[in-house]
C-alpha positions as CSV (number, residue, x, y, z in Angstrom):
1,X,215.8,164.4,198.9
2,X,214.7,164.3,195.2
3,X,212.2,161.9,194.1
4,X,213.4,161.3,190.4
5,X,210.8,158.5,189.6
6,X,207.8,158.9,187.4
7,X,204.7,157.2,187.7
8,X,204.3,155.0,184.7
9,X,201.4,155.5,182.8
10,X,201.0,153.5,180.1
11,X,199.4,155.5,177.0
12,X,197.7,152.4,175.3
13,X,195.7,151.4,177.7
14,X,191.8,151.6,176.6
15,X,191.4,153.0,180.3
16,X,193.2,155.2,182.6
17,X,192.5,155.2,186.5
18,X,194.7,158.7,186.1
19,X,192.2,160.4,183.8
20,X,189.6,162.4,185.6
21,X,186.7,160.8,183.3
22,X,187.7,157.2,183.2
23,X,185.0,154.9,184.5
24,X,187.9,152.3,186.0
25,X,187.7,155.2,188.9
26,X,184.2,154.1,190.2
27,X,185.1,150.2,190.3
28,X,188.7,151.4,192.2
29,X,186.6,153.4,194.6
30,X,184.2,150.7,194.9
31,X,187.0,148.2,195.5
32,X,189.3,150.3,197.7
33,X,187.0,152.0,200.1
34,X,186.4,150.4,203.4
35,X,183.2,148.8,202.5
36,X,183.9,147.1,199.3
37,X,187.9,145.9,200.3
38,X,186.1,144.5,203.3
39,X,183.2,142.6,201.6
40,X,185.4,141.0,199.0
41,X,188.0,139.7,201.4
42,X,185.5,137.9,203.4
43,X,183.3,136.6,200.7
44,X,186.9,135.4,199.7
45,X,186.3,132.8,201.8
46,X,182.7,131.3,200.6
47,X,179.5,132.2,199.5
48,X,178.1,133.9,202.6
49,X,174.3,135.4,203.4
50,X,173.5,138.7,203.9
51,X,173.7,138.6,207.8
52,X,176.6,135.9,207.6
53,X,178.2,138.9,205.7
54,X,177.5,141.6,208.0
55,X,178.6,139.9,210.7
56,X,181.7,138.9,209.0
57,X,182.2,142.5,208.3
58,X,182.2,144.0,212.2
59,X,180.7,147.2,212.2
60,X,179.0,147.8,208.5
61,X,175.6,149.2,208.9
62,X,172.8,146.9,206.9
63,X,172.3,150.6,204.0
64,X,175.9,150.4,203.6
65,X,176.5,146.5,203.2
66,X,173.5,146.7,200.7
67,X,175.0,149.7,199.2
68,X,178.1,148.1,198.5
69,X,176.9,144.6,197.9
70,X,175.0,146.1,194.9
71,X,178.1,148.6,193.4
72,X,179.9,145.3,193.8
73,X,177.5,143.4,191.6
74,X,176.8,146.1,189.0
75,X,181.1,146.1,188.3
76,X,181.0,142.2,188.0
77,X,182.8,141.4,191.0
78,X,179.9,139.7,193.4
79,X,177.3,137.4,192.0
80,X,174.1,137.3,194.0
81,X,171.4,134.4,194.2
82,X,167.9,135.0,195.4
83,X,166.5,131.1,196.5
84,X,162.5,131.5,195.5
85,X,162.0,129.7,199.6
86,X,160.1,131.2,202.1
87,X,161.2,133.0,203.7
88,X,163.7,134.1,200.7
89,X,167.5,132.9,201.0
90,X,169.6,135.5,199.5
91,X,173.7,134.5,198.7
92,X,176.6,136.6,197.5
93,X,179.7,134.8,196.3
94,X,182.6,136.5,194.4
95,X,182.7,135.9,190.6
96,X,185.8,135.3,189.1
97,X,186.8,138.6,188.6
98,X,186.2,139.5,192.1
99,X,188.6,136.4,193.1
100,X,191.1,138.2,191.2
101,X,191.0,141.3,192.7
102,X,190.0,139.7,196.4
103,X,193.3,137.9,196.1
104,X,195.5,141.2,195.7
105,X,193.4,143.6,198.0
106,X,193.8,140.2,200.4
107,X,197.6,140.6,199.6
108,X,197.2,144.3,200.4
109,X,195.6,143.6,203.8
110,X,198.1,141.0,205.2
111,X,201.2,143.5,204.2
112,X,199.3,145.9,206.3
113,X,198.2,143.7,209.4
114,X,201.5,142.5,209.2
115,X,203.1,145.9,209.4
116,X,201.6,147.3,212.0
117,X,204.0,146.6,214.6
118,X,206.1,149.7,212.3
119,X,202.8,151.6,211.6
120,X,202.1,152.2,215.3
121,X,205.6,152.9,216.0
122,X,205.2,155.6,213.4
123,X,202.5,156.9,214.8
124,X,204.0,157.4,218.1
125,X,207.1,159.0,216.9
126,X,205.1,161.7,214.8
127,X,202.8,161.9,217.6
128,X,205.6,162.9,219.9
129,X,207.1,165.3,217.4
130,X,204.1,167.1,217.2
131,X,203.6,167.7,221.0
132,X,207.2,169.8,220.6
């Protein structure tokens, strides 16, 4: 079976996720990996503290939620407020950007929950053909 498509690339684009040096590849990392996809789609639904946010997000350690809470800032995508109270209240809320791309990667998520009825059924079947 031939694949005949091409990806299209679109040569007038001022970035390239496709070109090994093109800076969009951090933010797409920082977006797509488990972490990040995971942070944005719960802070999709409200401003949420740090620990509200960790639990929200079963199984993150506290270096990697920070980790990723800050890489999500420094791109745009999570705006975080530090209360001057005692002791200190610290909220992260998406910005606008980051509802943009929460809403697709959301998108992403329920296309993938929804499918895994087919996924696991997939998994089986290679499974099986393996074990031959």
């Amino acid at each position: 079976m031939s694949n005949d498509r091409q990806p299209v690339i679109e040569d007038d684009l001022a970035f390239n996720v496709f070109a090994k040096a093109c800076p969009s590849r951090g933010t797409l990392e920082h977006v797509t990996g488990r972490w990040g996809g995971l942070t944005l789609g719960a802070l999709h639904e409200g401003s949420l503290r740090f620990n509200e946010l960790r639990r929200r997000v079963d199984g993150v350690s506290e270096k990697m939620l920070s980790q990723t809470l800050h890489a999500l800032e420094r791109d745009g995508l999570v705006h975080r407020e530090a209360q001057p109270t005692n002791p200190p209240r610290v909220d992260y809320e998406l910005t606008p950007l980051g509802h943009r791309v929460a809403e697709r990667l959301l998108a992403l998520i329920h296309l993938v929950e929804g499918s895994m009825d087919d996924v696991l059924a997939a998994r089986t079947a290679y499974d099986a053909r393996q074990l031959r």
